[in-house]
N, C-alpha and C positions, 0 to 999 in steps of 0.2 A: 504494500500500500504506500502509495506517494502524498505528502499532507503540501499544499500550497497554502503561504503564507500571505497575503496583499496586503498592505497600507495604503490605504489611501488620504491624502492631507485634506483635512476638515474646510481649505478655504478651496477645496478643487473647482472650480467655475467649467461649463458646461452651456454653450449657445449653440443654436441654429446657424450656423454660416451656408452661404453659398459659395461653393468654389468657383474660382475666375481663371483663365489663361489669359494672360498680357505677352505675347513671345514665348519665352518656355518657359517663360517662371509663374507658378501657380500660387494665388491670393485668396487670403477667404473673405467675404463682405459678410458682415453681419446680417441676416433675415430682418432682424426688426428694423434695420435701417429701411430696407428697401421698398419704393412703393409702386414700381413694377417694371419691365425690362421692356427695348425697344429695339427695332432696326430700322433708322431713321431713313426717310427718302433726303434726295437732295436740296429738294425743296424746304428741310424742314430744318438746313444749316443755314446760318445766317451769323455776316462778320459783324464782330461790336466795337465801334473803334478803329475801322480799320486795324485791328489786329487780333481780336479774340474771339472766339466762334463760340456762339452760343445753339441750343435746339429752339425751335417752335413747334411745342405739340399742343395742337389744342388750344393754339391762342396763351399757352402760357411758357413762360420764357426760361430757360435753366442754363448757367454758366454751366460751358462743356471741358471737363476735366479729362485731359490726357494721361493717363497713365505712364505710358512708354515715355512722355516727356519727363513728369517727374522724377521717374527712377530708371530715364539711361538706357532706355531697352531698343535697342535698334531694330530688333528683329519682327516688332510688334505690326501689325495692321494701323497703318496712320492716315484710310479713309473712312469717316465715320459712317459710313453709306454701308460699308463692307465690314462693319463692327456691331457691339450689340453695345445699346446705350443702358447703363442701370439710373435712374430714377431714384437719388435717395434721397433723406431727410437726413438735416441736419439745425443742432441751432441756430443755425444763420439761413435754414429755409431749406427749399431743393436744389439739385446739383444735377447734373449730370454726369457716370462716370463713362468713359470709355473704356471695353476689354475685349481683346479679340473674341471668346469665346466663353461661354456660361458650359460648366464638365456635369456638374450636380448638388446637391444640398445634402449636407450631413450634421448629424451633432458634433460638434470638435471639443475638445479639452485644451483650456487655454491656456500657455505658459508664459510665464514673465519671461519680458528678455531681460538680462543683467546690466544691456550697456548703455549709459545716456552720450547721445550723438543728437545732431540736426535733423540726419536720415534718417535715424531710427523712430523718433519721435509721430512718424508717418506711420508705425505701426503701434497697436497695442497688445502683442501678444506675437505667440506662435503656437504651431499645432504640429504634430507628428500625423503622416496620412497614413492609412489602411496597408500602403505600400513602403513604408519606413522616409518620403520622402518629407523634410518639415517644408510651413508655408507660412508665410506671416499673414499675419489680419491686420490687416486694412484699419486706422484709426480715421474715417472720414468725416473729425472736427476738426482735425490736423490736416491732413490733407484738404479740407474745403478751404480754413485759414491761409494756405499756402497761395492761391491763387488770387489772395488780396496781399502779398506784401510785395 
């Protein structure tokens, strides 16, 4: 007979994420953020400024967050026609996120990362996936913040 022993840490935290692909690197968006996914015609990008692209669905208006800009991804899908928009919430209202591809939704277990950085601060956490690959989660007050300074 084999006895397994588990601990588990009483402050273990437990959400709904959605999994994202930006290039090869896999992102989780929190569920309760999100209030629903899109693939935007071309009609429905519009520049603000002369330089910043926003979506119009529906007559209402969302700053459109690049992903592969922020974090460097060369490899990403950088027409949003040919991407999936996510629709989140945040304190400062709705956003638009861009990700090449939506893979699935899971419960994840969220772990601290240890390190304070500028980059990191874009995340709140990390996850181990099903296939030992980790992911970070997405902190989208910090990332919406980032596209006002």
């Amino acid at each position: 007979n084999t006895c397994f022993k588990i601990r588990l840490p009483l402050t273990l935290a437990i959400i709904d994420g959605m999994l994202v692909k930006v290039g090869d690197n896999i992102y989780i968006v929190p569920i309760l953020s999100i209030v629903e996914s899109v693939q935007p015609k071309k009609e429905n990008i519009k520049q603000f400024k002369g330089k910043k692209e926003i979506i119009d669905l529906r007559g209402e208006y969302f700053s459109l967050i690049k992903l592969y800009n922020i974090f460097k991804i060369d490899n990403a899908i950088k027409d949003p026609t040919n991407a999936t928009i996510l629709i989140v919430e945040t304190y400062r209202g709705k956003a638009a996120i861009m990700v090449d591809e939506v893979l699935d939704t899971q419960q994840i277990v969220i772990k601290k990362i240890g390190i304070k950085d500028k980059e990191v601060d874009k995340f709140s956490g990390a996850t181990i996936l099903g296939n030992g690959e980790v992911a970070l989660i997405l902190d989208l007050k910090n990332i919406h913040d980032s596209i006002y300074e």
